[in-house]
TIVOMAR-461563 format. One line per 10 residues: number of its first residue (from 1); for each residue x, y negated, z of C-alpha. Coordinates in Angstrom, 3 decimals. Example, Ala and Ser with C-alpha at 12.3 -4.5 7.8 and 13.67 -1.06 7.14 Angstrom:
1	12.300 4.500 7.800 | 13.670 1.060 7.140;
This chain:
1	167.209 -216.793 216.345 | 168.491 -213.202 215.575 | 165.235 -212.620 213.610 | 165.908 -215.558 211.567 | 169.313 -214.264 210.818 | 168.035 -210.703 209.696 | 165.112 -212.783 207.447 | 168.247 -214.844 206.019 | 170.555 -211.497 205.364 | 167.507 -209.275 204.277;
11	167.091 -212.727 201.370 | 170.470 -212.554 200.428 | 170.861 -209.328 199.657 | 167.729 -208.948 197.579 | 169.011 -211.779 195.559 | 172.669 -209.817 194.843 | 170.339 -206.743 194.158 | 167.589 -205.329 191.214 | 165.505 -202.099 191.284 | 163.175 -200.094 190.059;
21	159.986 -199.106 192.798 | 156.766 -197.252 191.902 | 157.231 -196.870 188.420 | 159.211 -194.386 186.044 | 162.394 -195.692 184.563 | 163.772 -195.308 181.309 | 166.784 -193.819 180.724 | 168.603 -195.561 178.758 | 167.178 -199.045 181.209 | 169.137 -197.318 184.002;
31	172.341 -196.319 181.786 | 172.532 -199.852 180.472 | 171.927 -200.828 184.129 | 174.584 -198.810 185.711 | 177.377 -200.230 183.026 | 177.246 -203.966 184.486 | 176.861 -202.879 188.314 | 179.348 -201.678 191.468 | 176.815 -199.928 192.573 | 173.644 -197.514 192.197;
41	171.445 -196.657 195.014 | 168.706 -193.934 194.331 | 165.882 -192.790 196.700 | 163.325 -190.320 195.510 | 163.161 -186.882 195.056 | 166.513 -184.719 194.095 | 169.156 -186.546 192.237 | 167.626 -188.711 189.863 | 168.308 -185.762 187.143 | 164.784 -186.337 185.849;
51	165.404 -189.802 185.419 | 168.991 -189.873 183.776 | 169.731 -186.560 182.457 | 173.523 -185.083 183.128 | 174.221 -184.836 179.607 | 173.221 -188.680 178.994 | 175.332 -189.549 182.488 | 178.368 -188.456 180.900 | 177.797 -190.240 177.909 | 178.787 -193.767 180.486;
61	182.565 -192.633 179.888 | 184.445 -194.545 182.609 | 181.355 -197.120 183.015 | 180.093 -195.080 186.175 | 179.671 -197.346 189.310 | 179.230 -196.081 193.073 | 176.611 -193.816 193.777 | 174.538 -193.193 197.231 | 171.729 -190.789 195.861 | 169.013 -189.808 198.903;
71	167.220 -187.273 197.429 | 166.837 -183.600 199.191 | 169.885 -181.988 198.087 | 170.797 -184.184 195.948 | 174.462 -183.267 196.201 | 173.516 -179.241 194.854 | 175.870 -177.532 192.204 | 174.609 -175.130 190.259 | 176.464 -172.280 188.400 | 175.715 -172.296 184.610;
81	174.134 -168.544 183.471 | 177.264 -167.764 180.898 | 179.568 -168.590 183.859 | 180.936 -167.662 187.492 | 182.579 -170.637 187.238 | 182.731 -174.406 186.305 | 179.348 -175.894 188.236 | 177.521 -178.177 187.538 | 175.569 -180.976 189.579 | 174.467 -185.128 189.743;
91	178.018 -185.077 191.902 | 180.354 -184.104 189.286 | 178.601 -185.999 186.352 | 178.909 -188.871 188.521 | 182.546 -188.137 189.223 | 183.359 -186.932 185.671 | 181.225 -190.610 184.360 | 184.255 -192.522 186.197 | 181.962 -192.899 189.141 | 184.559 -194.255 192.323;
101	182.478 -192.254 194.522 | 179.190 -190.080 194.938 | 177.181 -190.166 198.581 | 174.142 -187.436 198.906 | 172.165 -185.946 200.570 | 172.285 -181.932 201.256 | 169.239 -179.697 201.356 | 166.351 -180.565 204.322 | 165.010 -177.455 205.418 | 160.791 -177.577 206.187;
111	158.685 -174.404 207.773 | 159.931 -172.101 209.690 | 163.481 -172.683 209.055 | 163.273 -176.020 211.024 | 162.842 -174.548 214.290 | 165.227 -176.245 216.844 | 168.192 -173.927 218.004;
């Protein structure tokens, strides 16, 4: 019975959803795609930066939905070289597209900096 239930849930939502797996997206597939969703979910490496470039993010000017991005450190700012202030990050152009929110992930440390305390 309850693994009916999950089968029936897990069906439903993949109905209500649409992805990208395995293959590169375009940019301006995911832009377009963003503009008619609540919601965008991405899982791979960093912030999805190499996928949708910040500068084209911006361009979605109040069109921004949700975003949960796993990706190691995918919530990093970075200081531009000309200043000490004003950084820059997925985060912000999310928040700056009209994004109602911005979930990520912070760094994951490997080696020898992942010893237990």
């Amino acid at each position: 019975m309850i693994e009916a239930m999950g089968r029936m849930r897990a069906d439903s939502c993949r109905s209500l959803s649409q992805g990208i797996s395995g293959e590169k997206p375009r940019a301006r597939d995911l832009i377009a795609t963003m503009k008619s969703h609540e919601m965008y979910v991405y899982c791979g490496h960093g912030s999805g930066e190499q996928y949708v470039p910040l500068p084209l993010m911006r361009r979605l000017d109040g069109q921004c939905p949700a975003a949960l991005l796993v990706g190691c450190s995918s919530g990093r700012l970075r200081r531009p070289r000309a200043s000490h202030y004003d950084p820059h990050g997925a985060v912000i152009s999310y928040l700056m597209s009209g994004g109602r929110g911005c979930c990520c992930l912070w760094g994951l440390v490997f080696g020898d900096d992942a010893s237990p305390l």
